[in-house]
C-alpha positions as CSV (number, residue, x, y, z in Angstrom):
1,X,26.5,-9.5,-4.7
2,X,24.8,-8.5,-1.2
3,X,22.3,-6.5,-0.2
4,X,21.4,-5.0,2.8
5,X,18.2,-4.1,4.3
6,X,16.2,-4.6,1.0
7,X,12.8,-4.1,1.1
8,X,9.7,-2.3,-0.8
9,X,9.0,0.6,1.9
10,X,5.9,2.1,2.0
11,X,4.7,4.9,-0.2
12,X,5.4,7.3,2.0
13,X,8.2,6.4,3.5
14,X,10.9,7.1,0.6
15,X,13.9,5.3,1.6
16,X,16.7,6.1,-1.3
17,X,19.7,3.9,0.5
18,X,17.7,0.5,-0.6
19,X,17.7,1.8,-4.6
20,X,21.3,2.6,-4.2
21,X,22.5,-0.3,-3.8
22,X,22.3,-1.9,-7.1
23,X,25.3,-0.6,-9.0
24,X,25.4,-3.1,-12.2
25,X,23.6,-1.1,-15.1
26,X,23.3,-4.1,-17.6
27,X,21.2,-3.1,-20.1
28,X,18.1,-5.6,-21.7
29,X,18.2,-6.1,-25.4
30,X,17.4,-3.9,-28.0
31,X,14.0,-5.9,-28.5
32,X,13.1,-4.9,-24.9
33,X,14.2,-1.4,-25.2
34,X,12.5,-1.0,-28.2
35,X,8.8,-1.8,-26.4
36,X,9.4,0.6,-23.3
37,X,5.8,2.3,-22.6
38,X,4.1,4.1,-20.3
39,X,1.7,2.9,-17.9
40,X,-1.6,4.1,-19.1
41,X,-3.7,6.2,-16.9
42,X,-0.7,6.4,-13.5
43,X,-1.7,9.3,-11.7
44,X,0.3,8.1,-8.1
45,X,0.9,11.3,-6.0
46,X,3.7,10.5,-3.4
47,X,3.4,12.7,-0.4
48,X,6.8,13.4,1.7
49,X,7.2,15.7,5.1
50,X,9.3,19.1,4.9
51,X,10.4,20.5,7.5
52,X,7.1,19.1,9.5
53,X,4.9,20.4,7.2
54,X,3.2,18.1,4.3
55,X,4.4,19.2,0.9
56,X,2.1,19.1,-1.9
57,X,1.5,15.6,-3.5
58,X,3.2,15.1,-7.2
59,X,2.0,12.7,-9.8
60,X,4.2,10.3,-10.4
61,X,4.6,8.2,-13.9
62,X,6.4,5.5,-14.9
63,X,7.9,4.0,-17.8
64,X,8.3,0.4,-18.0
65,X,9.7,-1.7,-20.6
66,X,7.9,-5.4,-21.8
67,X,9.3,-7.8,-23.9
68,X,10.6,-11.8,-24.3
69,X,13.5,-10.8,-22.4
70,X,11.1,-9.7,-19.0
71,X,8.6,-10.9,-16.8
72,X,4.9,-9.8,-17.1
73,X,3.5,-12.5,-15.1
74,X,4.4,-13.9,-11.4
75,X,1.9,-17.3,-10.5
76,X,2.6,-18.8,-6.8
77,X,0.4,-22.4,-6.3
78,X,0.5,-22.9,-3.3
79,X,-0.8,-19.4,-2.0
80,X,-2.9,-19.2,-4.8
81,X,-1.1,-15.7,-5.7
82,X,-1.2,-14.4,-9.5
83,X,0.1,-10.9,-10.0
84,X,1.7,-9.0,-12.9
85,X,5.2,-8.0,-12.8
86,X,6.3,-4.2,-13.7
87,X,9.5,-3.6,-15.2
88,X,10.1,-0.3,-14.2
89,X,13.2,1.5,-16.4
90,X,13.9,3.9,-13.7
91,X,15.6,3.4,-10.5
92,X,14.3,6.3,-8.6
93,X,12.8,5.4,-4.9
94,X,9.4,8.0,-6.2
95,X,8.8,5.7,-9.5
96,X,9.2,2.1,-7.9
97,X,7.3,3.0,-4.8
98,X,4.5,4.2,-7.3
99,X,5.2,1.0,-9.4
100,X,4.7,-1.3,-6.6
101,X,0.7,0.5,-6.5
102,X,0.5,-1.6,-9.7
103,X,1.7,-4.9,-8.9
104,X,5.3,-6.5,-8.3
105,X,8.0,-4.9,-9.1
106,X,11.7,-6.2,-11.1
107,X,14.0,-4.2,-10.0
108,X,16.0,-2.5,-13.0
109,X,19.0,-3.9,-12.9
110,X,18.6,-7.3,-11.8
111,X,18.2,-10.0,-14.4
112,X,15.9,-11.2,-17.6
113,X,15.5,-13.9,-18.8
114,X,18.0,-13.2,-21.6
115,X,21.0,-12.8,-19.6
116,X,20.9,-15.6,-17.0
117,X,21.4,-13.4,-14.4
118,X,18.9,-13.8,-11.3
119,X,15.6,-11.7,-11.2
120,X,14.5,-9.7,-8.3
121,X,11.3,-8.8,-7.4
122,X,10.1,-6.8,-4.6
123,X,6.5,-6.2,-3.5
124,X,4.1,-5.2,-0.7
125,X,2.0,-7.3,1.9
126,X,-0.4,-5.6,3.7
127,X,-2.4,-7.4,7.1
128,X,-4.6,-4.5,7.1
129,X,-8.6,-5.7,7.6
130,X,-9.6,-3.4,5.0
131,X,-7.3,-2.7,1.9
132,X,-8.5,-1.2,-1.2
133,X,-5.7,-1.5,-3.1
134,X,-5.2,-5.2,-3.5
135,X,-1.5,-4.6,-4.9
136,X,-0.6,-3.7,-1.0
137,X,-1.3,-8.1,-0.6
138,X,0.7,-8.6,-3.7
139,X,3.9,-10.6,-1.8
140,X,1.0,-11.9,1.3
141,X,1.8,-15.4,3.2
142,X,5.2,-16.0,0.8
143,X,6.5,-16.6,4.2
144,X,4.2,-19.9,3.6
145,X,6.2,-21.3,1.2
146,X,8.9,-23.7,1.3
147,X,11.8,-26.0,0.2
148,X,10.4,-27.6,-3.2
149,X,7.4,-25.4,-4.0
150,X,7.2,-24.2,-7.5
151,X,7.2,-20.3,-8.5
152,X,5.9,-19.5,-12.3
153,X,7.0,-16.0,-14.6
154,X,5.6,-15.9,-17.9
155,X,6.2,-13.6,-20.5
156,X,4.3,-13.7,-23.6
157,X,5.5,-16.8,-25.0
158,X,7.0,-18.9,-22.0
159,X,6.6,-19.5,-19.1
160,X,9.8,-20.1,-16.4
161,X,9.4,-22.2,-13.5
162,X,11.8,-22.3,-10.2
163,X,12.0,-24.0,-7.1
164,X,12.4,-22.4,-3.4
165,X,15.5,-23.3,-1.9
166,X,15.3,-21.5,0.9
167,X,12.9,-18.4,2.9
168,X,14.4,-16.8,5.3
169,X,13.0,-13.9,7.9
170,X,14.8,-10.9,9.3
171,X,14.9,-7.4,10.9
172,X,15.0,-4.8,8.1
173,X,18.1,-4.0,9.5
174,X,19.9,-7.5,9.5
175,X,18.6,-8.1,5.7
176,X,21.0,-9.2,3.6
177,X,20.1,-10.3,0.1
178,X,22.2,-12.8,-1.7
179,X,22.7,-12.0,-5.8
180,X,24.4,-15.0,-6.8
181,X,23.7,-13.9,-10.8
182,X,23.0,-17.8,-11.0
183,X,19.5,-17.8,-13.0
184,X,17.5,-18.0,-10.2
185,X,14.8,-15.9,-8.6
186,X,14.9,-13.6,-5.7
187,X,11.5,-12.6,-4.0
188,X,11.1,-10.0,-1.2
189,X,8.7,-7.9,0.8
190,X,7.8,-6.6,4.0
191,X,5.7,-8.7,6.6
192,X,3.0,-5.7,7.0
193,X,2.0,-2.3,6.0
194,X,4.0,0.6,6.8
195,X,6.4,-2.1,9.1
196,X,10.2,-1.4,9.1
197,X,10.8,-4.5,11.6
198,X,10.6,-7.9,9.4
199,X,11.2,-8.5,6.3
200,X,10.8,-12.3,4.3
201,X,13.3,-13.0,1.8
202,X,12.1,-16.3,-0.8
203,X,15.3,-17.9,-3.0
204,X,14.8,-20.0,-5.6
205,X,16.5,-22.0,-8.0
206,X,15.6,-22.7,-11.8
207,X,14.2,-25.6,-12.7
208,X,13.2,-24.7,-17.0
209,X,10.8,-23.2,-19.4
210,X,8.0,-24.0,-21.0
211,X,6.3,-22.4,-24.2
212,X,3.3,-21.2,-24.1
């Protein structure tokens, strides 16, 4: 499985092409349905242009679903990154741009770590001198990493470590991402606020688990 172009856009800048391009609807276990929440206290308004003119913002909310089977926790060494993971269980553009305000995002139908399918996550860097929201540096300097670094996810019992196989950097429009559905874990992100030009792709490869 391919995609093309992936990449978190920024919260204004709706783009529904990159959230159509997951098609597989796999389902996460009953245990994980069974402990989707809401996000307390997400009030994200989302502003779009009509016609020229700026519409009113909306709040948006999001649902999210936790559980053995998901991710709650991504930990990077080497840039010293440690961020929580959403698992957002709608695929509209509106509720993962708002999600990504939060943290990093799992795309919904990408894997657990159930189903040994690989995990994608997506999530903003920002180069900005002043940023208020630190979730806009969530995915900052993974262009650093390299061949043999480690990546951590955790849920509440384990944690999962991988291994970067490869990082790769590429015009939005040139992106493609590789799903192999081989266990491993896919990271992605723009190189800088409100940029439509580069985008850094990280691939890792499982390595195992440990409990917590």
């Amino acid at each position: 499985m391919t995609l093309a172009g992936f990449a978190p856009t920024p919260v204004e800048e709706i783009n529904n092409f990159f959230f159509s391009l997951f098609i597989a609807r796999d389902k996460v276990s009953e245990e994980v349905e069974n402990k989707i929440n809401d996000i307390p206290n997400v009030s994200v308004f989302v502003t779009k242009t009509e016609n020229g003119v700026a519409a009113k913002p909306k709040p948006v909310s999001i649902k999210t679903a936790s559980g053995a089977g998901l991710p709650a926790q991504l930990r990077i060494p080497k840039i010293d990154t440690e961020i929580t993971v959403l698992n957002p269980i709608s695929e509209e553009a509106p509720v993962l741009d708002a999600a990504l305000l939060r943290g990093a995002v799992r795309y919904p139908t990408s894997g657990t770590f159930s189903d040994g399918k690989t995990i994608f996550l997506f999530g903003h860097s920002s180069y900005l001198p002043v940023v208020h929201n630190q979730n806009f540096k969530a995915f900052n300097e993974i262009q650093k990493l390299s061949a043999g670094d480690a990546v951590f996810l955790r849920d509440g019992t384990t944690e999962y470590e991988y291994k970067v196989t490869e990082v790769n950097k590429t015009k939005a429009e040139d992106t493609v991402i590789t799903i192999k559905n081989d266990g491993g874990l896919v990271l992605s992100t723009c190189n800088s606020f409100a940029s439509k030009d580069d985008r850094f792709v990280v691939y890792t490869s499982f390595v195992k688990s440990y409990a917590l």
